[in-house]
C-alpha positions in Angstrom: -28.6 -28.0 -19.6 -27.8 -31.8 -18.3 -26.4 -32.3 -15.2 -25.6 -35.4 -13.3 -24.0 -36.9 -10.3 -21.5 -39.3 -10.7 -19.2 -42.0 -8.8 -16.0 -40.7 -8.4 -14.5 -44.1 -8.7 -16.3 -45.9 -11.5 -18.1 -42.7 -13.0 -21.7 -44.2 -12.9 -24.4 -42.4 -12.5 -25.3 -41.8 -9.0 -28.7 -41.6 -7.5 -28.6 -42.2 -3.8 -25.8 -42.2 -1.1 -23.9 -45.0 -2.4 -23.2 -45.6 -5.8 -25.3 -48.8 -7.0 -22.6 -50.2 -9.3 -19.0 -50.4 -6.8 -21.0 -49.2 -3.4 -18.4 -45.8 -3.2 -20.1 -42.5 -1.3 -17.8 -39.9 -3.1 -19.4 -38.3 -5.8 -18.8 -35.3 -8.6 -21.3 -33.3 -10.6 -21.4 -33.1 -14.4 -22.8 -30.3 -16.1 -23.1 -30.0 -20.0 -23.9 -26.0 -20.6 -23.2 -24.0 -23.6 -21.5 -26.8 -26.0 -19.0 -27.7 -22.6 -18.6 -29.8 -20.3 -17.9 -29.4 -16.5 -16.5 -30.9 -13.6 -17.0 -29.9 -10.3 -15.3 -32.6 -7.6 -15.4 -30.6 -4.1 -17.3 -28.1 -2.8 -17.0 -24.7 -2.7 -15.1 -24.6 0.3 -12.5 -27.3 -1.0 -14.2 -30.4 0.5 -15.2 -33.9 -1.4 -18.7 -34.1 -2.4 -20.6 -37.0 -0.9 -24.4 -37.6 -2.6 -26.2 -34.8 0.1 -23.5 -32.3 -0.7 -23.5 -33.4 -4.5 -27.2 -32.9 -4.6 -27.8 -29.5 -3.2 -24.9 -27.8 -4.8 -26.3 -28.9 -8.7 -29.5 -27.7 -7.4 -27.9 -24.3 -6.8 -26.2 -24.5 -9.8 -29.6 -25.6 -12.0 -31.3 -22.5 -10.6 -28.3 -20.4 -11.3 -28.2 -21.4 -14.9 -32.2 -21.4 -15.1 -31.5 -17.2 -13.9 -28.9 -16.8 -16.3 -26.6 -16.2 -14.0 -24.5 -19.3 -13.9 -20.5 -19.1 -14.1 -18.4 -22.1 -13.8 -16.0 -20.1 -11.6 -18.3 -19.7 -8.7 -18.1 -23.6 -8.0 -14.6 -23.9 -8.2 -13.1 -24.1 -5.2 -9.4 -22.2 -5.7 -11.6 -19.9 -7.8 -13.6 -19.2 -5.0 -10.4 -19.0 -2.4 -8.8 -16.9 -4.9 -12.1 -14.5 -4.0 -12.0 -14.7 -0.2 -12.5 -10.9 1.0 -9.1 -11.4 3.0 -7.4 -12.5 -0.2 -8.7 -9.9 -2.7 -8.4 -7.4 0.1 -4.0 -8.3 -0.2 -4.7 -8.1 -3.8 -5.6 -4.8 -3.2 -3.2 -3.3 -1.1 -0.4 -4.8 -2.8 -1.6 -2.8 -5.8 -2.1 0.1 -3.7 2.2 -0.6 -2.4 3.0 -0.1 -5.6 1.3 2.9 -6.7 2.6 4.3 -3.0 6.5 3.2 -4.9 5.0 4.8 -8.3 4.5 8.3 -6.3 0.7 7.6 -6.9 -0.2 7.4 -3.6 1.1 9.0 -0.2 2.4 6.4 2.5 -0.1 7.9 4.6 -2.7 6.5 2.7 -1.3 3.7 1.9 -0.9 2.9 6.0 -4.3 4.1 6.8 -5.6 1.3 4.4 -3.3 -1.6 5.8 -4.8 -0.5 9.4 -8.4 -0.6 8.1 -7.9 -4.0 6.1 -6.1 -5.6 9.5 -8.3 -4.6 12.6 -11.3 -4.0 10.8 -12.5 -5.9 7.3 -10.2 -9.1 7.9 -11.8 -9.9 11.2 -15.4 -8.8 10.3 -15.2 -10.2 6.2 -13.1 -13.4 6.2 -14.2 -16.6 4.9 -16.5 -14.4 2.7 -16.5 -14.2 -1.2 -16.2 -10.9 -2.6 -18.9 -11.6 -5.2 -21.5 -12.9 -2.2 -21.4 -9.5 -0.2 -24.3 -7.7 -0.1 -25.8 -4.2 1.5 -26.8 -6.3 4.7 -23.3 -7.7 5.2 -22.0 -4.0 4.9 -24.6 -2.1 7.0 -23.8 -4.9 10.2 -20.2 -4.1 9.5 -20.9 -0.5 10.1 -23.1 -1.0 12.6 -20.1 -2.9 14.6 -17.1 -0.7 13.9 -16.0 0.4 17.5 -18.0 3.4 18.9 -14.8 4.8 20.1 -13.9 5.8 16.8 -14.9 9.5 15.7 -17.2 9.8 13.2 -14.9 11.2 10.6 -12.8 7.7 11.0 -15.6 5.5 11.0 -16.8 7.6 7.4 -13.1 7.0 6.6 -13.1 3.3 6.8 -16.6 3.0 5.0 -15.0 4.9 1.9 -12.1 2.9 2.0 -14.1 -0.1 1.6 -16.6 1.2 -1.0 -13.0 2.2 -3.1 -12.0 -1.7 -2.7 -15.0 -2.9 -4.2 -14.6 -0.2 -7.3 -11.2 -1.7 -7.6 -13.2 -5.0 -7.9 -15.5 -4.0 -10.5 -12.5 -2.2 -12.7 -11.0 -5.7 -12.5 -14.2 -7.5 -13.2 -14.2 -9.3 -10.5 -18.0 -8.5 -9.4 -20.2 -7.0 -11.5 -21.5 -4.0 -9.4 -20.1 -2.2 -6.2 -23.1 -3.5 -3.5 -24.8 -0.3 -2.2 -23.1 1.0 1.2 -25.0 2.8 4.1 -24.4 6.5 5.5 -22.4 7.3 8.7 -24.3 10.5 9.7 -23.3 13.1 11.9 -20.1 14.8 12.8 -18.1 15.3 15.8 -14.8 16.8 13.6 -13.3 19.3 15.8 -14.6 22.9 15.4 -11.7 24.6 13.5 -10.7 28.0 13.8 -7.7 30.9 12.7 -6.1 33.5 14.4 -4.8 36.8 13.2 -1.7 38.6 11.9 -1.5 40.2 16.0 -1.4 36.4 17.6 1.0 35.4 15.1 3.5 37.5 15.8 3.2 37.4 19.5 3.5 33.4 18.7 6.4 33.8 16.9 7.7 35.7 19.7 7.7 32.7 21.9 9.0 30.2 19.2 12.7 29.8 19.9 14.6 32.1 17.3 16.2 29.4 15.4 13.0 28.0 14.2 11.3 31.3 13.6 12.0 31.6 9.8 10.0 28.7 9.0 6.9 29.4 10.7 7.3 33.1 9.7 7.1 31.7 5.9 4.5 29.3 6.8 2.1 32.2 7.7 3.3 34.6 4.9 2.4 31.5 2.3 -0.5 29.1 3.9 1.8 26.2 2.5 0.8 22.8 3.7 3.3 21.5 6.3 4.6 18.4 3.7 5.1 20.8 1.0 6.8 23.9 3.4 9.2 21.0 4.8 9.9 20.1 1.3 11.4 23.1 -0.6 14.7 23.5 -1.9 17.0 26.5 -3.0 16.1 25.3 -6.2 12.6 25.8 -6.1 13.0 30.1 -5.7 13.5 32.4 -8.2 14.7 35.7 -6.6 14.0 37.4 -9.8 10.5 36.9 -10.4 9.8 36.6 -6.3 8.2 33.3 -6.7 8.8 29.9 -5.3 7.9 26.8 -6.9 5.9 24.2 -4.9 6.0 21.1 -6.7 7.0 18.3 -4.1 6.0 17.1 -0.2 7.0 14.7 2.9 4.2 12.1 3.2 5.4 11.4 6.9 9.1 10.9 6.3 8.9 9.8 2.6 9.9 13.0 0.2 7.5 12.4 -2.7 7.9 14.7 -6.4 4.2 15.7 -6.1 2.0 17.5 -4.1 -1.4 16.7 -2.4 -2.9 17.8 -6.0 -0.6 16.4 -8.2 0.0 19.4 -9.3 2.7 22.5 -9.4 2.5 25.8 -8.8 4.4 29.2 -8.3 3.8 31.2 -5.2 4.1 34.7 -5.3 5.8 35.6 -2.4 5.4 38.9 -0.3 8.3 40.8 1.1 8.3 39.2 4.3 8.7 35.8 2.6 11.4 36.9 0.5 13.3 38.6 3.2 13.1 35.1 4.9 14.2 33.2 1.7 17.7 35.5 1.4 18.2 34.9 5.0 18.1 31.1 4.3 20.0 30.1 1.2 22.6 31.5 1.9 26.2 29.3 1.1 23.5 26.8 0.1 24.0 24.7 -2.7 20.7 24.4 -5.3 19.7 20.6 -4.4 19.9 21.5 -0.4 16.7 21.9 1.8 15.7 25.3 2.0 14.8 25.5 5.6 17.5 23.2 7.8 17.0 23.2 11.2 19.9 23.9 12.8 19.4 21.7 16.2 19.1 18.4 13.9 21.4 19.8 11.0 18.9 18.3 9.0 15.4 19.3 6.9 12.3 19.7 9.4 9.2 17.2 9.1 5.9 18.2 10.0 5.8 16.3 13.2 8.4 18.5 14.4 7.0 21.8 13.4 3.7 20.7 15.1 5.3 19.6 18.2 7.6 23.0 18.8 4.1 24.7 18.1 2.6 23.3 21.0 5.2 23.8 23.2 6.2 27.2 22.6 3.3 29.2 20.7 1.0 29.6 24.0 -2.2 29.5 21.7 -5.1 26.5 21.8 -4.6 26.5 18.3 -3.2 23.6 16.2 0.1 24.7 13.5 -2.1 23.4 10.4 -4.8 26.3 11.3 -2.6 28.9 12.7 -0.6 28.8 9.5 -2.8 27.5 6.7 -6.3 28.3 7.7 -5.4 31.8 9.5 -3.4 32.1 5.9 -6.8 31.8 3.6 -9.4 33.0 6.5 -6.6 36.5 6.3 -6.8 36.8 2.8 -10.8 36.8 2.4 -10.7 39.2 5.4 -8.8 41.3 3.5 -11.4 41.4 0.6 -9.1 38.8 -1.6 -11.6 38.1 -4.7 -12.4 34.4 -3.6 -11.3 33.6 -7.2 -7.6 34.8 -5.8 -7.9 33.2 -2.6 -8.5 29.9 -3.7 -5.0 30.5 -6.5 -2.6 30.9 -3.9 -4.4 28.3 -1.8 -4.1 25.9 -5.0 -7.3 24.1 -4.1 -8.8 22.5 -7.2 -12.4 23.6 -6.3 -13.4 27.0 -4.6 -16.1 25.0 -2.2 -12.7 23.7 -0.2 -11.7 27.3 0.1 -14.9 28.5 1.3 -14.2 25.5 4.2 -10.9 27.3 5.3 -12.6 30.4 5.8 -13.2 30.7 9.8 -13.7 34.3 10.6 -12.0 35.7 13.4 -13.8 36.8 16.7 -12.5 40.4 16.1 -13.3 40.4 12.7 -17.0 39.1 14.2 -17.1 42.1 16.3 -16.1 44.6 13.8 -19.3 43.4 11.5 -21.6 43.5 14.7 -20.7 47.4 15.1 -21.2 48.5 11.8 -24.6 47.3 11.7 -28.1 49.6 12.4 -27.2 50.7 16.2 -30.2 49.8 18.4 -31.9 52.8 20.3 -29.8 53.4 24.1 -32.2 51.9 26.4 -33.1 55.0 29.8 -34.1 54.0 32.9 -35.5 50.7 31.6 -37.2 52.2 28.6 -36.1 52.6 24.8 -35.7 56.6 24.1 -38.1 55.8 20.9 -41.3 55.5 20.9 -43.2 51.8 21.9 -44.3 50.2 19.6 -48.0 49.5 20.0 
């Protein structure tokens, strides 16, 4: 490799502030490297190189080359703007927009990452090139995400990061995602169920125009995006299935579900009681539950908020309906095979985490084990042991 400085006005060689031939201080480097020539005339941060400047950047540059790692694009300076973590990190999300307008990717998601990429890598990241962050830059950044935040969201915005740099990598941008540090603990909310008893006397206290949807949200564990989201289409009287094949992601009606996948749900006597009631003079494209305050389909939000008003229990809707739903079914001796079908999880080890076994059912186990000896008068009727 041969590298020089140069006068930027009469291209002399250059070997000490000022150029010996026309007296000029601005300067550019010259590096001959694998049969080609280049050109570097400003910094890496866009400024004009005087001699100092000059001088220590083909330094860095020599040793880069003498490591093998040299690449012409890392002294460019639009190349290296073009790598700013706040640039690739719009990069990013405008890919991620689009999947979210391919049905790829739920809004939620989608909004979650704006929020991270706005109060949390901008102001910590910018100015920084993506191909310059290392393990040390990531660990302070985790190290300084607010201590307000639970746990879960802290974990959140680590993994949102780490899945930036993989989009980086895929686009071979860097060359390997920089290791990333743990957030341990947990401080998620305990989560629990209730039983068939407590959801009834719930449902009592609903107001009776908005009983038919949670009645079919416990009689089917659906999530609350995909229960909003059925139609008159979706049930087949004659086979006593409904198909589940699309979901709100907040108020956006998306043609997938949280796995991407559809599925028929068998559906018990109850539910199909509840379905004739509500299709009724219904055309095949209408919402299948309408609630008949707003004359419109239901969103989760709502659903949520009329169970907190009216159901009397400390309980949120997702695991009064959906948890009490799978945690009922393994109660009732459901082969967990079974239980995770008609929960449609893709891996039984998510099932296993809806399963929260009710106090009573707790108490029932408790009795039917070895009873211990009656205690009299402050003794045990059996023999002491020695």
């Amino acid at each position: 490799m041969n590298g020089s400085l140069r006068c930027n006005r009469c291209f002399k060689t250059m070997t000490r502030a000022t150029c010996s031939n026309c007296g000029y201080t601005i300067c550019y480097i010259d590096i001959y490297w694998q049969g080609k020539t280049y050109r570097f005339r400003r910094d890496r941060d866009g400024g004009q190189l005087d001699y100092k400047r000059a001088n220590r950047q083909i330094t860095i540059i020599r040793s880069a080359i003498d490591n093998k790692t040299f690449n012409p694009d890392d002294f460019i300076a639009s190349k290296v703007n073009e790598r700013l973590m706040e640039n690739k990190l719009n990069d990013w999300l405008d890919q991620k927009s689009e999947e979210e307008q391919a049905d790829e990717l739920s809004p939620d998601t989608i909004r979650h990452y704006q929020s991270y990429a706005k109060h949390h890598y901008i102001p910590f990241f910018k100015g920084l090139d993506v191909k310059e962050v290392e393990f040390s830059h990531i660990e302070n950044f985790k190290d300084k995400l607010p201590k307000r935040l639970k746990i879960k969201t802290r974990r959140n915005i680590l993994n949102a990061l780490h899945s930036f740099f993989t989009w980086l990598r895929r686009k071979g941008v860097i060359k390997e995602v920089p290791n990333f540090p743990e957030i341990r603990g947990n401080d998620a909310k305990m989560r629990t169920s209730i039983d068939v008893d407590q959801q009834k006397e719930a449902l009592k206290r609903l107001p009776k125009h908005n009983r038919d949807i949670f009645a079919f949200a416990f009689e089917t564990g659906l999530r609350g995006g995909e229960l909003c989201a059925l139609k008159v289409k979706d049930v087949d009287m004659n086979k006593k299935t409904i198909l589940v094949q699309r979901s709100f992601s907040r108020h956006k009606l998306r043609e997938t579900t949280k796995t991407h996948m559809k599925h028929y749900m068998p559906l018990s006597d109850t539910a199909l009681e509840i379905v004739q009631r509500n299709i009724k003079d219904k055309t095949p494209d209408a919402f299948l539950f309408i609630n008949k305050r707003t004359k419109t389909f239901y969103t989760v939000n709502n659903l949520c908020r009329n169970w907190r008003e009216y159901s009397g229990l400390d309980v949120s809707f997702y695991e009064a309906s959906r948890h009490s739903f799978i945690t009922q079914l393994v109660e009732d001796n459901a082969n967990p095979f079974v239980a995770k079908e008609l929960a449609r999880h893709t891996d039984i080890r998510t099932t296993q985490k809806y399963y929260h076994a009710t106090s009573s059912k707790l108490r029932d186990v408790v009795n039917r084990r070895g009873k211990i000896v009656p205690i009299e008068g402050g003794k045990t009727s059996a023999t002491d042991g020695d």
